[in-house]
C-alpha positions as CSV (number, residue, x, y, z in Angstrom):
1,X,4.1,-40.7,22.3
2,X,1.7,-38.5,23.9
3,X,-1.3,-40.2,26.1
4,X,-4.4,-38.3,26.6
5,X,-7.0,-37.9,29.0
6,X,-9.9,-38.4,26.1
7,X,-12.7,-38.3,29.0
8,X,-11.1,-35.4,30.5
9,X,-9.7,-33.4,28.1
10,X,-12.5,-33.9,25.2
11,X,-15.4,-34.4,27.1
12,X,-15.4,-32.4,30.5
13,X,-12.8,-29.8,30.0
14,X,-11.8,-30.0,33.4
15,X,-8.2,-31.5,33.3
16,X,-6.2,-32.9,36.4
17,X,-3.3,-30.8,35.8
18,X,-4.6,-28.1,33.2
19,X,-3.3,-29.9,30.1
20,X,-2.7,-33.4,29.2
21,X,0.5,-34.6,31.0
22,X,1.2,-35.7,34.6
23,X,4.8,-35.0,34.6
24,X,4.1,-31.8,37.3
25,X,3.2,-33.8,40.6
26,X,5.1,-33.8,43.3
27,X,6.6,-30.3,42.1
28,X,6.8,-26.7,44.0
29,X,4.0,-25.0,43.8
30,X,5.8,-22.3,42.0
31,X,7.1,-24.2,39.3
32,X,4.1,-26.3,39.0
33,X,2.1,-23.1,38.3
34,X,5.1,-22.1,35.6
35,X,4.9,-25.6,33.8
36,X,1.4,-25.7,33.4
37,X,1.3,-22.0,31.8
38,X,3.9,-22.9,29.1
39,X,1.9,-26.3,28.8
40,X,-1.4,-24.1,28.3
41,X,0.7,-21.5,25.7
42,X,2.6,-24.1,24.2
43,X,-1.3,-25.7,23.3
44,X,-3.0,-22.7,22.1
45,X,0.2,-22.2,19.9
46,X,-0.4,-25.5,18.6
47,X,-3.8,-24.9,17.8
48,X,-3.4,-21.7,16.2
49,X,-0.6,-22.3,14.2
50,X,-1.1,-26.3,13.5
51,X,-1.6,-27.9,10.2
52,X,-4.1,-30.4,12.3
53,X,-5.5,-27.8,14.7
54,X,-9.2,-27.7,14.7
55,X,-9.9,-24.0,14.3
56,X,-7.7,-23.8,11.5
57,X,-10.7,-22.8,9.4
58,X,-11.7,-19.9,11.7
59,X,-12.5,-16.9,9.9
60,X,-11.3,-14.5,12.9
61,X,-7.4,-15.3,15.0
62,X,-7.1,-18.0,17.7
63,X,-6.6,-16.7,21.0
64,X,-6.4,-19.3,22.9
65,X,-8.6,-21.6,24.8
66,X,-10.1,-20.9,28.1
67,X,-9.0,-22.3,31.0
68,X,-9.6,-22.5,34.5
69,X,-7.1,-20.9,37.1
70,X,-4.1,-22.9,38.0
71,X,-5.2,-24.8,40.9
72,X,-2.3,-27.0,43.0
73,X,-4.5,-28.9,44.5
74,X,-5.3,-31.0,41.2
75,X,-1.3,-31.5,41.1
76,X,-2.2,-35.4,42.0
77,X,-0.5,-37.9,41.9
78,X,-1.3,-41.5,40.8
79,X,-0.5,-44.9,38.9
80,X,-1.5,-45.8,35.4
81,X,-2.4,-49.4,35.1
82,X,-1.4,-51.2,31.9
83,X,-4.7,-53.2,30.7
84,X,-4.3,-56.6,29.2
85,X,-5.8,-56.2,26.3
86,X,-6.8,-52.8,24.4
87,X,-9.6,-51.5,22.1
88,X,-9.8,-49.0,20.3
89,X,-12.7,-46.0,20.9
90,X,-14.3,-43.9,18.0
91,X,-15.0,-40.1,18.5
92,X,-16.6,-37.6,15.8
93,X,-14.3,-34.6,15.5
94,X,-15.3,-31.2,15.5
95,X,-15.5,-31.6,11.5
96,X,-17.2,-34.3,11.2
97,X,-14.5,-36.7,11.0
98,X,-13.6,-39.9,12.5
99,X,-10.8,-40.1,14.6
100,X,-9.5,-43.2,16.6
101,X,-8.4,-43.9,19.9
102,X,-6.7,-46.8,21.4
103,X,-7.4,-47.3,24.9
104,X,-4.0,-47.2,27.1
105,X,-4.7,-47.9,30.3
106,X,-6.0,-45.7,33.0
107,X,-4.9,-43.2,35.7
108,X,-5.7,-43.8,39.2
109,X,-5.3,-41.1,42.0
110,X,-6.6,-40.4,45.1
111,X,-8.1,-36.8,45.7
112,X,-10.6,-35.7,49.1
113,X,-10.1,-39.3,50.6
114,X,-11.5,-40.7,47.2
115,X,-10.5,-43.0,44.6
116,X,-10.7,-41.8,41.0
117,X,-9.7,-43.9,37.9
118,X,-9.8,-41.8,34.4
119,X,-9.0,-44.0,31.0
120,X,-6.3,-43.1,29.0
121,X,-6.3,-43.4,25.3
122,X,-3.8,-42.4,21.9
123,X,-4.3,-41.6,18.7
């Protein structure tokens, strides 16, 4: 099961770690560089060759997505905290459709001296 960072990922674009996982911290720099550019080309595969990808009705090829540079300083980090009790979030797709979200838990990690907390949700 794959968790997401909805308010990242969806929302902001900017993503702690350049994709959706967390499984880099705490890694060389090198190879945390090298996991997150296979995470990024494993993703824009997805998306142009996926059944479920959202521009599968694109007239023109996929390319890929644009991202910003690899950066190892947002290689944080942090605790997820297991809620008590879930809900679950709606979200309109880029189609028009409904898609659901239950929400998880959420990340917490320190970056600058400051506390951040950033929900997590699945499909």
């Amino acid at each position: 099961m794959k968790v997401y960072f909805i308010g990242i990922c969806l929302f902001v674009g900017l993503v702690l770690q350049g994709s959706c996982n967390s499984s880099a911290a705490g890694v060389a720099d090198s190879t945390y560089i090298q996991q997150l550019l296979l995470e990024r080309k494993e993703k824009d595969n997805s998306f142009a060759a996926g059944a479920n990808s959202p521009f599968a009705e694109l007239k023109e090829d996929f390319t890929g997505l644009k991202y910003f540079d690899p950066n190892k300083d947002w290689n944080v980090s942090g605790d997820v905290i297991i809620p008590d009790t879930t809900y679950t979030f709606e979200i309109v797709d880029s189609k028009g459709g409904k898609r659901y979200y239950i929400y998880s838990g959420t990340f917490r990690f320190q970056k600058g001296g400051k506390k951040y907390g950033v929900p997590l949700f699945r499909e």
